[in-house]
C-alpha positions, 0 to 999 in steps of 0.5 A: 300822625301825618298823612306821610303816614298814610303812604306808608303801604304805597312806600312800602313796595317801592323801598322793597323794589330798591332794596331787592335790586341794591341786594342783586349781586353786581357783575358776571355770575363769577361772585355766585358760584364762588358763593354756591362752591363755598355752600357746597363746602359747607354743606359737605363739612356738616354732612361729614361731621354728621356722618363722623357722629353716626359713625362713631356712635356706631364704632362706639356700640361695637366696641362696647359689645366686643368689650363686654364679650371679652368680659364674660369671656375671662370671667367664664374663665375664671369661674372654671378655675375656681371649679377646678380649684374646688374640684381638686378637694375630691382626689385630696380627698380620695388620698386622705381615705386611701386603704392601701389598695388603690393607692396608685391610681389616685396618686395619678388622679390627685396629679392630673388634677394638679397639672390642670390647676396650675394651666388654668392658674397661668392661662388666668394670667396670659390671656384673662389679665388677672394681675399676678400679684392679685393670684399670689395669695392663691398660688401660696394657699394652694402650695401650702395645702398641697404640702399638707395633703402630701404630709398626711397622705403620707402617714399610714392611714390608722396613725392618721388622726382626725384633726389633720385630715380636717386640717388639711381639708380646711386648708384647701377650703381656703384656697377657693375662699382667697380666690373668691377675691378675684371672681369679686375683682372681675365682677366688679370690674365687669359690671361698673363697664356696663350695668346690663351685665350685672345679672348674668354676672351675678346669676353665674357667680351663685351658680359656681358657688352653688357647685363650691359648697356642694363639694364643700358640704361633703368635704366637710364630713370627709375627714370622720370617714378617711379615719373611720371615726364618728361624725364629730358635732362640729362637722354635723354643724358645719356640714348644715350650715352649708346645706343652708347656704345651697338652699338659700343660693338655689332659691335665688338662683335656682327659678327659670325667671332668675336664669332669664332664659328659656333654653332646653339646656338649662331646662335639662340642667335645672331638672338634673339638679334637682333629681341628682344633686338635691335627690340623689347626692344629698341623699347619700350624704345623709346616709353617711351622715346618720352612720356617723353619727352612730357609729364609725363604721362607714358603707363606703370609703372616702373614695367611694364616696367621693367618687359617686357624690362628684357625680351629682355634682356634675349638673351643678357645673353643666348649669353654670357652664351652659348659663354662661355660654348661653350669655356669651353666644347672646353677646355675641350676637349683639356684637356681631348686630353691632359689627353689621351696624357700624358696616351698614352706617359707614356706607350708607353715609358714604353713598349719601355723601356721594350722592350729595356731591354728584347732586350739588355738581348736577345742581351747578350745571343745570340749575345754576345757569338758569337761574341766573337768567331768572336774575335777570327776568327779576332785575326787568320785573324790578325795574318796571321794563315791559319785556321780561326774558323768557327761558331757552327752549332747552330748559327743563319744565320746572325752569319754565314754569318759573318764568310762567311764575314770573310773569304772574307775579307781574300781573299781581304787582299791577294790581298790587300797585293800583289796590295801594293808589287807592288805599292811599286815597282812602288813608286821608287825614281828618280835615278838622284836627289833622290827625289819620282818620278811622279808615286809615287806622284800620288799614294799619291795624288790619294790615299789619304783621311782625316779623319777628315773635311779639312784633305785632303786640299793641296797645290802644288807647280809645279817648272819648270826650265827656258830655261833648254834645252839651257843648255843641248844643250850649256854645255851638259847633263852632266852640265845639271844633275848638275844644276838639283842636284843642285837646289834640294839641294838648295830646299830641307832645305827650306821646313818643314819636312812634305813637299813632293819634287818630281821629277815631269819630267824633269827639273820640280818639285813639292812641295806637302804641306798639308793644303790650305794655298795658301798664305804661298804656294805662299810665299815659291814658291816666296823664292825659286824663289829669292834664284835660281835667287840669286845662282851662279851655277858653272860647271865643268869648272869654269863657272857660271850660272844663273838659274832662274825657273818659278812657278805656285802654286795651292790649292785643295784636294787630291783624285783620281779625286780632285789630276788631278784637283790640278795638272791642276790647278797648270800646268795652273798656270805654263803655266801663268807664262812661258807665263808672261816671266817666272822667276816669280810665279803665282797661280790659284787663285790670291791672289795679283795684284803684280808680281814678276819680271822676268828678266831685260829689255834687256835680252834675255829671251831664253838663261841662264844668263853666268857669265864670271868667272872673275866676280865671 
């Protein structure tokens, strides 16, 4: 390193002034406020796409919300046409045990019943699109078992056998079973839109079955008492099977915690099922039941029976009706949040971006212009002038205290520029070997700092001549100036352009390295060591030497404080090597086990090696 290298601070702040004013825009202020219209087109651009993002995210939580109230809204709708499918087994019923008396009365019943099964069958099609194919099967099942009920109602009830009121009490068991597929079809497709509606969709599919085999259970024993006949062990078997489907589904979806809401309806519900279905209803069913299996003789007919066990059933369709609308009025409510939502976003993003538009305008207008007049106080301050503009009495504080900031920063680049003459004063070059002093190094390592992440990092290289006083004292100080230049002359072609030698005091030097690869610091270091120790030094009277130099390499950062602790490091790994019998290189952080080898056995390790000049 040369002394150019120690002017690097003083050129520093002159290439800095040049390069502010060759990037000082030329010409009238036209160039920047085409610049500062074009930023503010940019930044309303990236504030709409912004507002675009929030907004949809917004439209997209409506939609969603909408979407899934509409969902539940069908499948409500669908769970009340499977009740009104199922329920049109108790005027069957009532027909099939018909006595005579009331005959009348229950065909118009049974017909009413009809008329609302086949609305609710067009409505699933006009408004909650259920396909029409995937209702066919049911539409063809319930013609087919109304053509039976008519057929046995038809024939005077002691000519009725049991197997065709069974029959027919079967064939209308599969009419709700062939549209369980279409409360299958809108659970499935309700909950693959959004998992959150899996629990209420499931919870109000087990409350309709709950109320399909509560209606089932005694349609099963329905045919024995419409013929008056005993209760056949297939239909007791039947009969409890499905008391223990609805125990099962009661106790899945029975609890309060299943249910997941705390309402007093569907408190008031779940305690009327209990008392009334499970008490009362299942009660007479186990009286009819225990009659039949005794005897035919029956205490009520099939239509007394259908009559009051509807009853218990009731609390079933309030819960799953009360559950579902619970649900929906939930949703609706999310929706309506979601609506609000997307209104107060769109908003406020349209007031932001009023008042981005309204600021950048007032931005132009108020600050623009004096700013260029602080260009041009920069431009004066650049250029060393003694004025520096002051802004119009008009200008608003904030602009004034810019200039005041100004003319500051004035007062500290005089100063600035008088620490850096006598910084350069200090960065002199070492007289002997040419080389940048001590304090020169330090103000590099102390000063410095990168720009960018690891722009800083180094590695030093601290090289201390062995046993250099034995030289002075043997061949004088004269001799020992020589090995000195000598060995920087050596050095000097093997390090890379950017590296800084240095004249660290003494007989020690420094190799300053940018980067933190310790490993090519190491390998250098080790390079130098093989090239002094492989060198004759002759001296003045023909006499050779051989000098050898202990190494301690160190990796860091520069900077005030990280440049003492690289330097430390390095002096640590220094002393390791003096101490491990010099001629040999060590680092603060041991990359390899290996060392290199000092001197022979049997050397005298406080005296340089003399070479007769015979020998050379």
């Amino acid at each position: 390193m040369t002394s150019r290298s120690a002017g690097y601070f003083g050129a520093f702040l002159q290439r800095l002034k040049f390069r502010l004013l060759r990037n000082m825009p030329c010409g009238d202020d036209h160039s920047l406020r085409r610049k500062l219209l074009i930023g503010t087109g940019i930044a309303l651009v990236c504030t709409g796409i912004l507002a675009t993002s929030v907004i949809g995210s917004a439209l997209d939580d409506y939609r969603r919300a909408r979407q899934n109230l509409s969902g539940l809204e069908s499948y409500r709708l669908i769970l009340e046409t499977a009740n009104l499918l199922s329920a049109e087994r108790g005027p069957s019923n009532s027909v099939l045990g018909d006595v005579g008396v009331t005959h009348g009365a229950l065909r118009e019943r049974l017909t009413a019943f009809r008329a609302k099964s086949d609305a609710i069958l067009d409505q699933l099609s006009a408004s909650a699109g259920v396909p029409r194919d995937l209702l066919a099967p049911t539409r063809a099942q319930l013609q087919k078992g109304r053509q039976e009920v008519d057929r046995v109602a038809a024939i005077p009830r002691d000519l009725r056998r049991l197997d065709d009121v069974q029959s027919v009490i079967e064939s209308m068991f599969d009419v709700v079973d062939i549209f369980q597929s279409v409360v299958a079809w809108k659970a499935s497709a309700l909950t693959t839109q959004n998992p959150e509606l899996a629990a209420p969709v499931m919870t109000g599919r087990m409350f309709g079955e709950l109320r399909e085999y509560g209606g089932r259970i005694a349609s099963q024993i329905m045919a024995p008492i419409a013929v008056s006949q005993p209760l056949p062990l297939k239909n007791l078997v039947d009969s409890n099977r499905t008391r223990g489907r609805i125990l099962q589904l009661w106790h899945l979806a029975g609890g309060r915690q299943v249910v997941g809401h705390d309402d007093r309806r569907l408190s008031a519900d779940l305690h009327d099922v209990e008392t009334m279905f499970f008490g009362e209803g299942l009660g007479i069913l186990d009286g009819l039941v225990a009659e039949g299996r005794k005897s035919g003789n029956y205490s009520m007919t099939a239509d007394e029976f259908t009559v009051r066990f509807v009853k218990t059933l009731k609390p079933l369709e309030r819960l799953r009706g009360d559950f579902l609308d619970i649900t929906i009025e939930r949703f609706t409510v999310l929706r309506n949040g979601a609506l609000v939502t997307l209104a107060v976003t769109v908003t406020i993003t349209t007031i932001i971006l009023g008042i981005l538009v309204g600021l950048l305008v007032a931005a132009q207008r108020f600050v623009f212009g004096p700013l260029m007049r602080a260009r041009e106080a920069v431009i004066v301050l650049a250029e060393d002038r003694p004025t520096v503009p002051y802004p119009e009495p008009h200008h608003a504080t904030e602009m004034r205290r810019l200039f005041d900031a100004i003319v500051i920063l004035r007062r500290s680049l005089a100063e600035r520029a008088s620490l850096t003459k006598e910084l350069k004063q200090q960065a002199e070059t070492d007289g002997l070997t040419g080389l940048m002093n001590r304090g020169a190094l330090d103000m590099i390592g102390e000063r410095h700092a990168g720009n960018r992440a690891g722009e800083d990092a180094a590695c030093l290289i601290l090289m201390d001549i062995d046993h250099f006083k034995a030289i002075n004292d043997r061949y004088g100080h004269l001799e020992g100036d020589h090995v000195l230049k000598e060995c920087v002359r050596m050095v000097r072609p093997m390090l890379r352009p950017g590296d800084i030698f240095a004249r660290f005091g003494g007989e020690e030097f420094v190799i300053l390295m940018s980067g933190d690869d310790l490993a090519g610091a190491n390998a250098l270091a080790k390079r130098i060591r093989a090239a002094l120790e492989a060198h004759e030094f002759v001296l003045s009277d023909g006499t050779t030497l051989t000098v050898t130099a202990s190494f301690g390499v160190a990796r860091g950062n520069l900077g005030q404080l990280a440049w003492r602790q690289l330097v430390e490091a390095a002096d640590a790994a220094l002393y390791r090597a003096k101490s491990d019998g010099r001629n040999c290189v060590r680092h603060s952080q041991q990359l390899h086990p290996t060392l290199v080898p000092d001197l022979p056995k049997g050397r005298d390790a406080d005296a340089p090696t003399r070479k007769p000049a015979a020998a050379r």
